[in-house]
CHARMM internal coordinates of N, CA and C (Angstrom, degrees):
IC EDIT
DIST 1 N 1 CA 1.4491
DIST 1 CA 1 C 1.5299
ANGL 1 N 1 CA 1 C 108.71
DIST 1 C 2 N 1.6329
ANGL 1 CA 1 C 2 N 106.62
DIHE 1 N 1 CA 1 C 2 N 110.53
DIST 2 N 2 CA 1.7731
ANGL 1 C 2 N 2 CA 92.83
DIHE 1 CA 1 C 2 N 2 CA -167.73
DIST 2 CA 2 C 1.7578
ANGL 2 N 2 CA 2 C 103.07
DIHE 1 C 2 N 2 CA 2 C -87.86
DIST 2 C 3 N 0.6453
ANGL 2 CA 2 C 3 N 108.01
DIHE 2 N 2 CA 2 C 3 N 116.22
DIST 3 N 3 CA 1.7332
ANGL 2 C 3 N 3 CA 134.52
DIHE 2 CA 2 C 3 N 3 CA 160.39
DIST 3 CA 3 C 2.0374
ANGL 3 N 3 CA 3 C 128.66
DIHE 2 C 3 N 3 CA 3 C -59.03
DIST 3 C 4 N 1.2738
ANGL 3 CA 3 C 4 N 108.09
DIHE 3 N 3 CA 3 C 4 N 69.79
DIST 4 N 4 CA 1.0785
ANGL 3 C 4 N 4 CA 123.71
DIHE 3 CA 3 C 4 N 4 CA -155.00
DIST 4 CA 4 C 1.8253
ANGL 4 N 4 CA 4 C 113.35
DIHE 3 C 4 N 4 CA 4 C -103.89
DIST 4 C 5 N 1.4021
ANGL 4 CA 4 C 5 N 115.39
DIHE 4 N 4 CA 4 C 5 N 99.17
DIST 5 N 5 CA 1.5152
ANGL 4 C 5 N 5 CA 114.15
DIHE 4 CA 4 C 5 N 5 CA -170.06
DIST 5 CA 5 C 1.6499
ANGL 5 N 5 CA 5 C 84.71
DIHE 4 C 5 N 5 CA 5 C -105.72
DIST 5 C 6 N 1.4418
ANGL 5 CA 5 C 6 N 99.82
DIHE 5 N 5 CA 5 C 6 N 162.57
DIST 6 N 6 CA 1.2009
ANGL 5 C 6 N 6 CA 111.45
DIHE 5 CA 5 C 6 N 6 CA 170.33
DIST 6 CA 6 C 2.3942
ANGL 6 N 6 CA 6 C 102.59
DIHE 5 C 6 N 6 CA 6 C -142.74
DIST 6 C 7 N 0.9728
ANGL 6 CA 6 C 7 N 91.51
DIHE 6 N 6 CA 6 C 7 N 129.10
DIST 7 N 7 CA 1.1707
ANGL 6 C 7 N 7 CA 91.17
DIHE 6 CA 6 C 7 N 7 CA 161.91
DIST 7 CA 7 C 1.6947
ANGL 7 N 7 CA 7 C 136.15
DIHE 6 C 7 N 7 CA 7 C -109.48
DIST 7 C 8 N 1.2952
ANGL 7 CA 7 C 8 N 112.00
DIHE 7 N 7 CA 7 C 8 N 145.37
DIST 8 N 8 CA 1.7375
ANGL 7 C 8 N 8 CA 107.04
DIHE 7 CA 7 C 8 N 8 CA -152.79
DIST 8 CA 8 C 1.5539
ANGL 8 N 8 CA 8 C 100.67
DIHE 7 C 8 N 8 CA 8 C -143.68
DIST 8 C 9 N 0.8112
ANGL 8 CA 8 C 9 N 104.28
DIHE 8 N 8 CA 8 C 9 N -174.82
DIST 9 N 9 CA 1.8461
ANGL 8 C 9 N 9 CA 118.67
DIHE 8 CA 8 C 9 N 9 CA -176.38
DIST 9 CA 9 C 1.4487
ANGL 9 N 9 CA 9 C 99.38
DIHE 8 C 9 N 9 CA 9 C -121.96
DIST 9 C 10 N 1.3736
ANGL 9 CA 9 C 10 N 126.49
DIHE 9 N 9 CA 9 C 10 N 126.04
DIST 10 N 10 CA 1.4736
ANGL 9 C 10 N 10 CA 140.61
DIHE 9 CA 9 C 10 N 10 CA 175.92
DIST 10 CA 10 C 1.4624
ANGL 10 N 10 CA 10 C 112.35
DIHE 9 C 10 N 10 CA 10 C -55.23
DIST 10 C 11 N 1.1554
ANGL 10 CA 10 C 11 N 110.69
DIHE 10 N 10 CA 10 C 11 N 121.39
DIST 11 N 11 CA 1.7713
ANGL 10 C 11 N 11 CA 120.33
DIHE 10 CA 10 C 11 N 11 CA -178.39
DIST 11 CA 11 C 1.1083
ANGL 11 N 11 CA 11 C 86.55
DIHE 10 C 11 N 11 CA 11 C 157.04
DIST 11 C 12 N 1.3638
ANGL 11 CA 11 C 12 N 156.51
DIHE 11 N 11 CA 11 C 12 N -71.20
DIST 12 N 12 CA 1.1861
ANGL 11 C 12 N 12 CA 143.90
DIHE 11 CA 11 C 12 N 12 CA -158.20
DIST 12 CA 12 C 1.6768
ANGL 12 N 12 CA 12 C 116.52
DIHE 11 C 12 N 12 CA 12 C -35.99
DIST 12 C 13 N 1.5406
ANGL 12 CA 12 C 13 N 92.90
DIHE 12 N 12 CA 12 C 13 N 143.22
DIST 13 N 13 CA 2.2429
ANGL 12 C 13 N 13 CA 82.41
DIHE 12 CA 12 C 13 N 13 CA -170.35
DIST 13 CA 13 C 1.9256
ANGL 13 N 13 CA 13 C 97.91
DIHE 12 C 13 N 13 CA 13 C -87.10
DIST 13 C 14 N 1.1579
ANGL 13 CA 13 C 14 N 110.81
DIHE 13 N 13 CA 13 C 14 N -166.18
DIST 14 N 14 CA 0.9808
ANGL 13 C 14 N 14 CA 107.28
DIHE 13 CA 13 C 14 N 14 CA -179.16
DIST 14 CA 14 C 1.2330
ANGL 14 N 14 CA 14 C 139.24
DIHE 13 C 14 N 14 CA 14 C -86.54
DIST 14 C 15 N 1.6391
ANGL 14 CA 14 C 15 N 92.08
DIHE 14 N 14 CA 14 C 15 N -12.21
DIST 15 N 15 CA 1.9845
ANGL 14 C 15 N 15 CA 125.81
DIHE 14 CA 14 C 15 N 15 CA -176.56
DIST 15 CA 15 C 1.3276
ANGL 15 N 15 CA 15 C 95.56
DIHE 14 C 15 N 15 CA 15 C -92.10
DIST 15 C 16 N 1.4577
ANGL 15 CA 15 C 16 N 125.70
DIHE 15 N 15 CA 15 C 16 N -11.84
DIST 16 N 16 CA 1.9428
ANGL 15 C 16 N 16 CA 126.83
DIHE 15 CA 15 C 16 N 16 CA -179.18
DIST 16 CA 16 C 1.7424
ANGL 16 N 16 CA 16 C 87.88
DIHE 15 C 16 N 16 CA 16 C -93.15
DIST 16 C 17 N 1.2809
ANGL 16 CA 16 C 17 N 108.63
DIHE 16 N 16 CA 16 C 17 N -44.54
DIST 17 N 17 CA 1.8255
ANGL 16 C 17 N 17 CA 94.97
DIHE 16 CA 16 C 17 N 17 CA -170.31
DIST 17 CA 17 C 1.5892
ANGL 17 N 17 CA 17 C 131.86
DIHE 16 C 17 N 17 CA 17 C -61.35
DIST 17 C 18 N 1.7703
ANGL 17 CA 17 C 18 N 86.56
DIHE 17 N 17 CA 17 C 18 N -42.21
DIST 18 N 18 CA 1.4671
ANGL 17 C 18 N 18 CA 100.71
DIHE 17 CA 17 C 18 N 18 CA 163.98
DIST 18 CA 18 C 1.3308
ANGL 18 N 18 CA 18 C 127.27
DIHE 17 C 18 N 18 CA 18 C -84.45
DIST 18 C 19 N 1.3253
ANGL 18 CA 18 C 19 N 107.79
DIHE 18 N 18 CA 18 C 19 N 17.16
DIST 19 N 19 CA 1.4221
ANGL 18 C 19 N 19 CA 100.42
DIHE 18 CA 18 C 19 N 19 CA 178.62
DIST 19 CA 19 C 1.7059
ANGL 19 N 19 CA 19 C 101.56
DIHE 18 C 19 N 19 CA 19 C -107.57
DIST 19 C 20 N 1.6012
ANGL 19 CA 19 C 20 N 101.37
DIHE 19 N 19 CA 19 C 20 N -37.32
DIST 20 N 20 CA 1.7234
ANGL 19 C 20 N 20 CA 88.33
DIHE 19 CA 19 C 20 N 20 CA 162.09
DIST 20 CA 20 C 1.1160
ANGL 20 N 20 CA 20 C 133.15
DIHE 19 C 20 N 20 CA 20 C -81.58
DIST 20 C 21 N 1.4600
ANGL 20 CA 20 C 21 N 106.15
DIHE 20 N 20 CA 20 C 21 N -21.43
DIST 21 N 21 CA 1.6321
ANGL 20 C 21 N 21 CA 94.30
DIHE 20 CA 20 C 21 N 21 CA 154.87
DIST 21 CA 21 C 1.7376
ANGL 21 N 21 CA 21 C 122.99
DIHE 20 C 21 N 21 CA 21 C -43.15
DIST 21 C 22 N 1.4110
ANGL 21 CA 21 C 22 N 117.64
DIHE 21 N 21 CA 21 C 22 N -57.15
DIST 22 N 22 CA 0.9588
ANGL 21 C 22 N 22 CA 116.63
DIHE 21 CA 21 C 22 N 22 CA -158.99
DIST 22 CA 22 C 1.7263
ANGL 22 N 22 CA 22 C 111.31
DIHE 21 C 22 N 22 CA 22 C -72.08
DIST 22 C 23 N 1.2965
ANGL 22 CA 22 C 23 N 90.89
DIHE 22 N 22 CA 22 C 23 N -34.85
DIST 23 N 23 CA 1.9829
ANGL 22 C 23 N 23 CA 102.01
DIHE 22 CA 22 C 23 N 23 CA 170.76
DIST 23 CA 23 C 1.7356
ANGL 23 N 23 CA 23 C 107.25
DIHE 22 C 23 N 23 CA 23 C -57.32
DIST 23 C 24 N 0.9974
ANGL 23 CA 23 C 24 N 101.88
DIHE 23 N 23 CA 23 C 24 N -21.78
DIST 24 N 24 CA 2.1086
ANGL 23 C 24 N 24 CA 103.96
DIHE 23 CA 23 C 24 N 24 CA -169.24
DIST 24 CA 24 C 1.5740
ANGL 24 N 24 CA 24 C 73.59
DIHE 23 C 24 N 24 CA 24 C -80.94
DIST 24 C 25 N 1.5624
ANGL 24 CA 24 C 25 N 130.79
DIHE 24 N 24 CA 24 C 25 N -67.83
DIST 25 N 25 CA 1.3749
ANGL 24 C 25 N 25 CA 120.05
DIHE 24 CA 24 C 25 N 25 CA -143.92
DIST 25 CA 25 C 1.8993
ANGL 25 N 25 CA 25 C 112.28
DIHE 24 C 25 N 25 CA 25 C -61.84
DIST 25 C 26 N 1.1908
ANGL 25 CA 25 C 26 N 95.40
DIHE 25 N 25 CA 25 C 26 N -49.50
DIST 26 N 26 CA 1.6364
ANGL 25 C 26 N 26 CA 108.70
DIHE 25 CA 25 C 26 N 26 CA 166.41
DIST 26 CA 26 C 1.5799
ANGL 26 N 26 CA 26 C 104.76
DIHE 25 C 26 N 26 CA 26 C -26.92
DIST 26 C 27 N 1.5215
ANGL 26 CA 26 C 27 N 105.34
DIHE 26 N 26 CA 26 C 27 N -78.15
DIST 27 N 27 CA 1.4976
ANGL 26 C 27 N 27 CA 126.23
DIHE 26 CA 26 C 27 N 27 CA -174.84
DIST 27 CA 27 C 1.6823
ANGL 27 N 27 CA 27 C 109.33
DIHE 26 C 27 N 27 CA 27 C -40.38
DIST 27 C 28 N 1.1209
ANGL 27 CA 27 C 28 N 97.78
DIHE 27 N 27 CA 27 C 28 N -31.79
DIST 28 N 28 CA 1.6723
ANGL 27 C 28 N 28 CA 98.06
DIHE 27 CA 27 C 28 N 28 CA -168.54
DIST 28 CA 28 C 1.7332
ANGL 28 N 28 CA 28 C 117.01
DIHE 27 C 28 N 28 CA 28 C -90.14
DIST 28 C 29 N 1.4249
ANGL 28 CA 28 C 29 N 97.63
DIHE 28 N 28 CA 28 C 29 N -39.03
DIST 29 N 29 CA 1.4802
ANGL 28 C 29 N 29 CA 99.20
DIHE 28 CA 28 C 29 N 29 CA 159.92
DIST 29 CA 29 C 1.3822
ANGL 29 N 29 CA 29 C 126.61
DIHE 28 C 29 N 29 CA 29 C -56.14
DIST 29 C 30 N 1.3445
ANGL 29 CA 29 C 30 N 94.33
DIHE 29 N 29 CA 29 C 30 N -23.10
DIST 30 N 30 CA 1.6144
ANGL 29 C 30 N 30 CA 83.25
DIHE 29 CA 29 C 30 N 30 CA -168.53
DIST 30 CA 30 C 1.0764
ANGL 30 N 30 CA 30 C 88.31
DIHE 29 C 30 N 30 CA 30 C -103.45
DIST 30 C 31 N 1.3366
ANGL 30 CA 30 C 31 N 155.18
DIHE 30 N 30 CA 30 C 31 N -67.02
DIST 31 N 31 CA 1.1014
ANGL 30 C 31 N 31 CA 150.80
DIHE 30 CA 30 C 31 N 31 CA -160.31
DIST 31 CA 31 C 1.4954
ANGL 31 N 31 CA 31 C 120.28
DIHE 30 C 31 N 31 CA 31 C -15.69
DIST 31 C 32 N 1.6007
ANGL 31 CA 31 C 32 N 100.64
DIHE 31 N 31 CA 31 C 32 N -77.31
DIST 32 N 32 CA 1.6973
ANGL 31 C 32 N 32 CA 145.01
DIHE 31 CA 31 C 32 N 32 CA -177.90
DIST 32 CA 32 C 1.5671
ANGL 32 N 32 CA 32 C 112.26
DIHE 31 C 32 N 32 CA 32 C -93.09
DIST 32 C 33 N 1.2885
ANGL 32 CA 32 C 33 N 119.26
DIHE 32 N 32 CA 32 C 33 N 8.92
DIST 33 N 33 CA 1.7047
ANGL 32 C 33 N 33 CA 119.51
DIHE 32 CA 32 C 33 N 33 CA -170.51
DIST 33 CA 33 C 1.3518
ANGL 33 N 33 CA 33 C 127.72
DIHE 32 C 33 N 33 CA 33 C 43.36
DIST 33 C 34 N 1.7291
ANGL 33 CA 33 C 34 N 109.30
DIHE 33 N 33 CA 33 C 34 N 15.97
DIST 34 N 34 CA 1.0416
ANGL 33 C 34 N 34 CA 88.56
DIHE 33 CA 33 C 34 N 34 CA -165.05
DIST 34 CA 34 C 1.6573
ANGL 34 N 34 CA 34 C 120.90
DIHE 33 C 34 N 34 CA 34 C -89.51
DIST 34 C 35 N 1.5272
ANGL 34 CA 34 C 35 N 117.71
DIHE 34 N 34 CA 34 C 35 N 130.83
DIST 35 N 35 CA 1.6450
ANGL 34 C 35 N 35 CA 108.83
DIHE 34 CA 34 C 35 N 35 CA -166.07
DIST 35 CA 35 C 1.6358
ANGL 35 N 35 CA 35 C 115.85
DIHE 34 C 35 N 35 CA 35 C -46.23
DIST 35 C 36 N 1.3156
ANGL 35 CA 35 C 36 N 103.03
DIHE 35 N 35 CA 35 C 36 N 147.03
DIST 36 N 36 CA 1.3029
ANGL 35 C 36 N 36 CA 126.01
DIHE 35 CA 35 C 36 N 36 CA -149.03
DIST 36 CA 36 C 1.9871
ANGL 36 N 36 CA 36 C 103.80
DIHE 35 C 36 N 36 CA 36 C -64.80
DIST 36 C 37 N 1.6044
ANGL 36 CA 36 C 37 N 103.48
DIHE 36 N 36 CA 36 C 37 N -41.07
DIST 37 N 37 CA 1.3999
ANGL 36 C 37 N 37 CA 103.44
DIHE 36 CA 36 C 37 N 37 CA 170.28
DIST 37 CA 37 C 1.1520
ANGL 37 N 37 CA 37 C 150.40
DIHE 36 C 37 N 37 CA 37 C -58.77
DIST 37 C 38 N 1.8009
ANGL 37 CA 37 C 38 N 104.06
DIHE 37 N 37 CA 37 C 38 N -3.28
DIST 38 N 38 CA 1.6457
ANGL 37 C 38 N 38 CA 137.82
DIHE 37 CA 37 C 38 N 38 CA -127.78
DIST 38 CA 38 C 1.7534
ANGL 38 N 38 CA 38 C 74.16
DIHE 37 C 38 N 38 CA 38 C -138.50
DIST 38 C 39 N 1.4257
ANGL 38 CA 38 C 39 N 145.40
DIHE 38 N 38 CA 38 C 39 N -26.92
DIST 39 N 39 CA 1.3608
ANGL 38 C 39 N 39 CA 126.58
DIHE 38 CA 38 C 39 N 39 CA 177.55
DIST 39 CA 39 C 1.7509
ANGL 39 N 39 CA 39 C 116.60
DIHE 38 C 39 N 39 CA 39 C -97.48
DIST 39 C 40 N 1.4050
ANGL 39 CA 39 C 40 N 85.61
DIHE 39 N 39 CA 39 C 40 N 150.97
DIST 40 N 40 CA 1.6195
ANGL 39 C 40 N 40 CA 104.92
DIHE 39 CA 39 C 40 N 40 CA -168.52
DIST 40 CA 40 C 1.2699
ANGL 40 N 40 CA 40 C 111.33
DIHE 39 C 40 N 40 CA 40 C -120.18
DIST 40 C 41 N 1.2057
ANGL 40 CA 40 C 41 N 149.55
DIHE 40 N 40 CA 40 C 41 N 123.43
DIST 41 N 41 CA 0.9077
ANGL 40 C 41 N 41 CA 164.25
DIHE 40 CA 40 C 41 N 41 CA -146.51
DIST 41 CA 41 C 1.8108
ANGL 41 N 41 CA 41 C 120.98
DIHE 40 C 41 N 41 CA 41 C -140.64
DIST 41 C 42 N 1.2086
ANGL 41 CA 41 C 42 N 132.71
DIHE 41 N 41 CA 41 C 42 N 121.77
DIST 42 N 42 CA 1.5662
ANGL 41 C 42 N 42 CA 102.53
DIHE 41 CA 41 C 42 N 42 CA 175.60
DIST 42 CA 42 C 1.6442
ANGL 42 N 42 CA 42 C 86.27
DIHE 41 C 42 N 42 CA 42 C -161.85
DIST 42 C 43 N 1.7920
ANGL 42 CA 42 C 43 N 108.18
DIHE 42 N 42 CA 42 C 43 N 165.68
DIST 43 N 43 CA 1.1682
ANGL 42 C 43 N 43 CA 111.14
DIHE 42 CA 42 C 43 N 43 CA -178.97
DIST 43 CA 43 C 1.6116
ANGL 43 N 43 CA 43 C 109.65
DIHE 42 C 43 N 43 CA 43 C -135.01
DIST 43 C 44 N 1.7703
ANGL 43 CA 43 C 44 N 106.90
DIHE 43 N 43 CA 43 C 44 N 130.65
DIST 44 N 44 CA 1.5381
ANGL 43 C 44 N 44 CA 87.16
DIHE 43 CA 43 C 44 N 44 CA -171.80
DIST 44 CA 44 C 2.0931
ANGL 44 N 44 CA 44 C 76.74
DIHE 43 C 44 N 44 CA 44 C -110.69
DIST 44 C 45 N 1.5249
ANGL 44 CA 44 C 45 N 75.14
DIHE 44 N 44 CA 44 C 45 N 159.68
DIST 45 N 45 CA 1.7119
ANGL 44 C 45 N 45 CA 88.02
DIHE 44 CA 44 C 45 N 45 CA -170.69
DIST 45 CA 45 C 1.8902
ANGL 45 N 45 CA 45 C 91.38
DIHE 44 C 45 N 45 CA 45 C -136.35
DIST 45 C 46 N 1.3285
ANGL 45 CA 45 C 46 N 100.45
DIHE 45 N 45 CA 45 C 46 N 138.71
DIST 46 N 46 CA 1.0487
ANGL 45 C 46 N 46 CA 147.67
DIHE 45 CA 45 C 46 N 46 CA -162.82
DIST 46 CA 46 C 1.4380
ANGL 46 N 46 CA 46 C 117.33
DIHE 45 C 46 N 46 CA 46 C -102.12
DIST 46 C 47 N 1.6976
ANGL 46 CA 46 C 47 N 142.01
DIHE 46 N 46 CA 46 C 47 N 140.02
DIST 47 N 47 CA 1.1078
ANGL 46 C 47 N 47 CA 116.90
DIHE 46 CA 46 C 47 N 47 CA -173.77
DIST 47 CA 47 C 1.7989
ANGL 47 N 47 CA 47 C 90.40
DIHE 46 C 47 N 47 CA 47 C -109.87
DIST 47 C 48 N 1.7669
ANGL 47 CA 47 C 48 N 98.10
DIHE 47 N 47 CA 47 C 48 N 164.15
DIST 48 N 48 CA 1.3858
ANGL 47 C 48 N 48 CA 96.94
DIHE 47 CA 47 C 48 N 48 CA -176.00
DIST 48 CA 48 C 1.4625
ANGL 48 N 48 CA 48 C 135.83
DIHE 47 C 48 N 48 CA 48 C -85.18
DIST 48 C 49 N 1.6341
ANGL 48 CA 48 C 49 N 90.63
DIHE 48 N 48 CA 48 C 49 N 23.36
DIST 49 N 49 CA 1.5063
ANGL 48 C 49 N 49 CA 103.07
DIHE 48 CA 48 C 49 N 49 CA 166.60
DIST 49 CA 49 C 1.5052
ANGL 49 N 49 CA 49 C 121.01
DIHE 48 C 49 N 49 CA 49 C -119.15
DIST 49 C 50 N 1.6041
ANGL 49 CA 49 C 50 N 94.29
DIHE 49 N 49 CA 49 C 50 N 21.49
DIST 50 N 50 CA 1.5580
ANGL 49 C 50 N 50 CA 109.52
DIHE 49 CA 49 C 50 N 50 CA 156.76
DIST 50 CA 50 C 1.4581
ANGL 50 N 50 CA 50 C 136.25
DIHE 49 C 50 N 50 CA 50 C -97.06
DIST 50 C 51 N 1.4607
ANGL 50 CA 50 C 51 N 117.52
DIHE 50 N 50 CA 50 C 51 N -14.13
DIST 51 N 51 CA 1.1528
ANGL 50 C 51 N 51 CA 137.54
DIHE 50 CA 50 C 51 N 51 CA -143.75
DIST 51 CA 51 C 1.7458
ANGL 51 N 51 CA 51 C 91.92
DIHE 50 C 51 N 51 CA 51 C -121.40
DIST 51 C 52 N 1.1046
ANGL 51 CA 51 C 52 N 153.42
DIHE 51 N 51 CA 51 C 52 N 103.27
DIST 52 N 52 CA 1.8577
ANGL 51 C 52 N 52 CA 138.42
DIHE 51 CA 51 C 52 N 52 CA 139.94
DIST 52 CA 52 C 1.4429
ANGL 52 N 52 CA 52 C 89.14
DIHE 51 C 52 N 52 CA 52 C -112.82
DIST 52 C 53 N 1.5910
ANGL 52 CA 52 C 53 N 88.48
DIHE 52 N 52 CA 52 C 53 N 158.11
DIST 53 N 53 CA 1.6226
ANGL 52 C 53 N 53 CA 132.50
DIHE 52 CA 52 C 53 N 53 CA 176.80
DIST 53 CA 53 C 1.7444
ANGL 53 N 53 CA 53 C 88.85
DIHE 52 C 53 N 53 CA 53 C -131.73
DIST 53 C 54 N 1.2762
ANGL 53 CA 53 C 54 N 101.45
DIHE 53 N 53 CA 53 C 54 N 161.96
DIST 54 N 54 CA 1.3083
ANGL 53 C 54 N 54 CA 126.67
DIHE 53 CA 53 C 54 N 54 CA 177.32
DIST 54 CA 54 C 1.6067
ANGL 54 N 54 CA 54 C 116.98
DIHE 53 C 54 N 54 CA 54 C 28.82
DIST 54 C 55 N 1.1031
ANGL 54 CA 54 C 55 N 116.34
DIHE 54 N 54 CA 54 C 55 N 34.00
DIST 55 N 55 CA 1.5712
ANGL 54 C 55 N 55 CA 127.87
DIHE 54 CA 54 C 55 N 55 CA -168.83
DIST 55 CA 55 C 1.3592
ANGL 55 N 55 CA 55 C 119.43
DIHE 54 C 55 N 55 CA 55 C 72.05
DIST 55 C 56 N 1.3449
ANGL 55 CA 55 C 56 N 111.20
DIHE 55 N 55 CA 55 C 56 N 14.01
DIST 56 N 56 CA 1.3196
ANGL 55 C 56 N 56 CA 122.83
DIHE 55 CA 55 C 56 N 56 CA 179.80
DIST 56 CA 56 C 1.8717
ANGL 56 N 56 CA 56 C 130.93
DIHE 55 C 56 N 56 CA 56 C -117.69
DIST 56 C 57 N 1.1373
ANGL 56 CA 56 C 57 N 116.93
DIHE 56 N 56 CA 56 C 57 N 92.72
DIST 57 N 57 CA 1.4731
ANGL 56 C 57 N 57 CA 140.06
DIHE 56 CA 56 C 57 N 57 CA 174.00
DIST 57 CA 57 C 1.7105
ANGL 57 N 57 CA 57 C 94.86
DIHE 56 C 57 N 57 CA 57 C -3.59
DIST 57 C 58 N 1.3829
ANGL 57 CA 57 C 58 N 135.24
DIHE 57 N 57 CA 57 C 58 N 160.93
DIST 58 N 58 CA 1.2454
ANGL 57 C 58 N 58 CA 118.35
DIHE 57 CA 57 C 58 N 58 CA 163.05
DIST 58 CA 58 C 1.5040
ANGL 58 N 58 CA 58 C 87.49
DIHE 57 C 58 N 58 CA 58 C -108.01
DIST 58 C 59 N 0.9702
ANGL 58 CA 58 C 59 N 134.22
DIHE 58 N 58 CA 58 C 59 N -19.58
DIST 59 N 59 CA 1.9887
ANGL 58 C 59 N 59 CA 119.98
DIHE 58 CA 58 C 59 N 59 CA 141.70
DIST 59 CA 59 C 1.6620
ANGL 59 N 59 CA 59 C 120.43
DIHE 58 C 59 N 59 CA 59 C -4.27
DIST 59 C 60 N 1.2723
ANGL 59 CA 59 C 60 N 88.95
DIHE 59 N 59 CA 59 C 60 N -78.62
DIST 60 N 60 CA 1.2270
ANGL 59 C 60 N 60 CA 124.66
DIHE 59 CA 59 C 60 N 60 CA -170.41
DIST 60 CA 60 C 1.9677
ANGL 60 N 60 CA 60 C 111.14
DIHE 59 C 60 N 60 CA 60 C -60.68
DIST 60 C 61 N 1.3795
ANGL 60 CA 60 C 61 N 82.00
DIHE 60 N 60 CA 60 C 61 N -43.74
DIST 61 N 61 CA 1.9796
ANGL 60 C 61 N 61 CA 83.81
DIHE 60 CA 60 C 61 N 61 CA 176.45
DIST 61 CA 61 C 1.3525
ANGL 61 N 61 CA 61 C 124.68
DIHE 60 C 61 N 61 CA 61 C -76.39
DIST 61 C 62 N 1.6107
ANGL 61 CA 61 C 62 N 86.73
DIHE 61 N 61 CA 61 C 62 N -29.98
DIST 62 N 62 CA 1.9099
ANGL 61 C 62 N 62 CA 95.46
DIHE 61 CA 61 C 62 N 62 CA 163.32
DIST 62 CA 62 C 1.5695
ANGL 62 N 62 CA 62 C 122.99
DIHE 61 C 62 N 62 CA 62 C -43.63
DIST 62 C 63 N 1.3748
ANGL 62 CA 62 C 63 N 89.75
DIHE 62 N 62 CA 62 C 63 N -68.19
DIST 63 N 63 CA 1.6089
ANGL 62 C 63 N 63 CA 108.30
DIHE 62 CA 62 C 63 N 63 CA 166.54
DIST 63 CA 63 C 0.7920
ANGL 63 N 63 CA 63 C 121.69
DIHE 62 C 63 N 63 CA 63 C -33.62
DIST 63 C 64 N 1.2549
ANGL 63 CA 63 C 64 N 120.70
DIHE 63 N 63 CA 63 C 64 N -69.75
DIST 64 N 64 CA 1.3927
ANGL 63 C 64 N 64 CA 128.77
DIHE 63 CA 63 C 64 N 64 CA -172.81
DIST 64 CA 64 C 1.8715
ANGL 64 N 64 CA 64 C 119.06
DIHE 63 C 64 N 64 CA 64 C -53.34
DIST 64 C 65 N 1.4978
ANGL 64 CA 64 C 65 N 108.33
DIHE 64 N 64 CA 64 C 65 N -34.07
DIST 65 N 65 CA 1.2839
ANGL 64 C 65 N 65 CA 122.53
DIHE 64 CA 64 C 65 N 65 CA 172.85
DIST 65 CA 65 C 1.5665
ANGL 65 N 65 CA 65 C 118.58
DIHE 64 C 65 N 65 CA 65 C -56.68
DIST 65 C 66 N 1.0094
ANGL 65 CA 65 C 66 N 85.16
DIHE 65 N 65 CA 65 C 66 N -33.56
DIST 66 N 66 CA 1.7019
ANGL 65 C 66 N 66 CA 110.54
DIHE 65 CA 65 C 66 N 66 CA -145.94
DIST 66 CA 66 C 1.6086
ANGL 66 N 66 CA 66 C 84.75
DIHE 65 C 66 N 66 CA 66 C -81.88
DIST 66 C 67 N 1.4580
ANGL 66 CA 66 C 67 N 130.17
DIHE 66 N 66 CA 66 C 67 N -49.63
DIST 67 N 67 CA 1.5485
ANGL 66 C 67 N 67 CA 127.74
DIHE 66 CA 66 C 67 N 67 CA 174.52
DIST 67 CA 67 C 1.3782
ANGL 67 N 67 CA 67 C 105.51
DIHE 66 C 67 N 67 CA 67 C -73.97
DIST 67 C 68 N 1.3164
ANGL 67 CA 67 C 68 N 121.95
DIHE 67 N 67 CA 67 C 68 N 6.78
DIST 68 N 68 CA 1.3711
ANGL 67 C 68 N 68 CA 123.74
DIHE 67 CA 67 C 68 N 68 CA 167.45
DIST 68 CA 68 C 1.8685
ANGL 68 N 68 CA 68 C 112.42
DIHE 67 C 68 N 68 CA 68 C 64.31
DIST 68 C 69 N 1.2939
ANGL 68 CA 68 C 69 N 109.84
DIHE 68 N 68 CA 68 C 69 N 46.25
DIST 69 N 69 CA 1.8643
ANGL 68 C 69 N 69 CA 135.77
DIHE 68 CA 68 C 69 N 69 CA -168.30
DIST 69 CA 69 C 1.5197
ANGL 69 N 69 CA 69 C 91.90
DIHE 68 C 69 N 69 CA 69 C -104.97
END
COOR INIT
IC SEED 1 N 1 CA 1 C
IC BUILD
């Protein structure tokens, strides 16, 4: 039973979550055979003032994107 978490940063809508969920499950059946009822899938989501890389908040990188910096 493949056992598949994914962890993410909160913003994603709910039609983006379930859609990679369902693309991981696709992917996995076919991949590894494993029958389709037998995969698990789940997403723990994270807020983005939990997460920095390079001394930088992913808060903060949003932002920063977002003014296009």
């Amino acid at each position: 039973m493949p056992l598949i978490q994914i962890h993410l940063a909160e913003g994603r809508t709910e039609k983006q979550k379930k859609e990679l969920m369902t693309g991981i499950t696709d992917l996995t059946e076919k991949v590894i055979g494993a029958p389709r009822d037998s995969i698990r899938v789940w997403i723990n989501e994270f807020p983005d003032t939990n997460y920095m890389a390079a001394g930088e908040l992913l808060k903060e990188k949003r932002a920063r994107l977002k003014k296009g910096k």
